[in-house]
N, C-alpha and C positions, 0 to 999 in steps of 0.2 A: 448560467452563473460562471463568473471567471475562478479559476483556481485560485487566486486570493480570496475574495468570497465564501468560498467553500473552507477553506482552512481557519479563516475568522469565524465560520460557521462552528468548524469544530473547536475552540479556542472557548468561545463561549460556552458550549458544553460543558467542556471540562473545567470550567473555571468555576460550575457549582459544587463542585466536590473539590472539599480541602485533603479528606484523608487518599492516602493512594489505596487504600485497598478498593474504597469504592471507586477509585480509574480504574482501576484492574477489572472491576467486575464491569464495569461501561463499555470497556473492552472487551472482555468476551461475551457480552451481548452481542455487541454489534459481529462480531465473530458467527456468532451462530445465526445472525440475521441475513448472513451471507447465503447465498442460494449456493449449492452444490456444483463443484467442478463437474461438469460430465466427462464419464472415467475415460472417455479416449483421448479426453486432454493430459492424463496421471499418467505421464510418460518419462524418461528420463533425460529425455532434451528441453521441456519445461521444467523439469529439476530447477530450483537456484542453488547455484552454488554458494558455498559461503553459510549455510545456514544451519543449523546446529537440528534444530527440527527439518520435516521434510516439508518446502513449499514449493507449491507447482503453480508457475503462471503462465496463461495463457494470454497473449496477443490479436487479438482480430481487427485491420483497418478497414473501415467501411466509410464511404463520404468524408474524405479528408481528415477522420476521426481514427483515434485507438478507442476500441472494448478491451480493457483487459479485465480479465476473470482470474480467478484463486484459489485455494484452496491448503488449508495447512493442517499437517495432525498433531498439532500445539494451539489450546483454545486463546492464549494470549498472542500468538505470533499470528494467530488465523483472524484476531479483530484489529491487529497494526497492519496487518496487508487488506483490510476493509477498511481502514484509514486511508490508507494510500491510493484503493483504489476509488474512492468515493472524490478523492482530490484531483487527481490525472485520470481517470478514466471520460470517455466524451469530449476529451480535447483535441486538436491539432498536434503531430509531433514536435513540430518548432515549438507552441505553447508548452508541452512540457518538459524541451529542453534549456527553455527560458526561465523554468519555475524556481523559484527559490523558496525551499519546504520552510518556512521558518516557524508551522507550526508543530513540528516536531520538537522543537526545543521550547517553544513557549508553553506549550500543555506538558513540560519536564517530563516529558519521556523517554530521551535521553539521557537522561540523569539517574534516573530508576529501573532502566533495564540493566542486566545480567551484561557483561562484557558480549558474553557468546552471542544475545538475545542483540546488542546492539550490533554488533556484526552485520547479524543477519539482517537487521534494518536496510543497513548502506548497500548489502548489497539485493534487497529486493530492489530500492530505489535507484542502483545502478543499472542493475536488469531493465530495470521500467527505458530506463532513458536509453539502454540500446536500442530495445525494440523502436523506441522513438527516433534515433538515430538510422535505423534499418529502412522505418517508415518515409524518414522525411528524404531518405536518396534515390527512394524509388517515385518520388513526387514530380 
């Protein structure tokens, strides 16, 4: 599936739920649907900076591909980084320095997060797109 794909995918989801309390809790579903960081990843150079909670991501490129992996001790910051990773994870760095999220603002959750909470958005998706940038110099 292309990263637009995937993000129409999530669009649709959320677009059955009008109230945001139920996104919120769709959210930390998928939060907790997340498989566990293994702890040698919960370092402080997978730290993201920028985040008001503590998110740690992980990077791995294999076959022209990033895995990137997560883990957050905020149950809503921990299922918007299972968004992100569900979008850009299994792609090509160039693909996900080409991506344009625009489903971040169509499922309004930009609009609905905490100043701090959105912060911490930009800069997991900036994180993401080093690592991608990291990935695609060493190709």
């Amino acid at each position: 599936m292309t990263i637009n794909e995937i993000q129409d995918e999530i669009i649709e989801e959320f677009s059955g739920f009008d109230d945001w309390m139920d996104k919120y809790q769709l959210l930390i579903d998928l939060g907790n649907e997340q498989p566990p960081l293994d702890e040698k990843y919960k370092t402080e150079q997978n730290l993201i900076d920028g985040c008001q909670s503590r998110v740690w991501l992980q990077a791995d490129y294999e076959d022209g591909k990033i895995r990137f992996t997560a883990e957050s001790d905020a149950l809503i910051v921990k299922g918007i980084v299972a968004l992100l990773i569900r979008v850009l994870s299994g792609h090509t760095p160039q693909e996900i320095l080409d991506a344009d999220l625009y489903f971040i603002e169509e499922i309004g959750l930009k609009e609905h997060l905490s100043p701090t909470r959105s912060n911490g958005l930009v800069a997991m998706v900036k994180q993401m797109r080093v690592y991608a940038l990291a990935f695609s110099a060493k190709q």
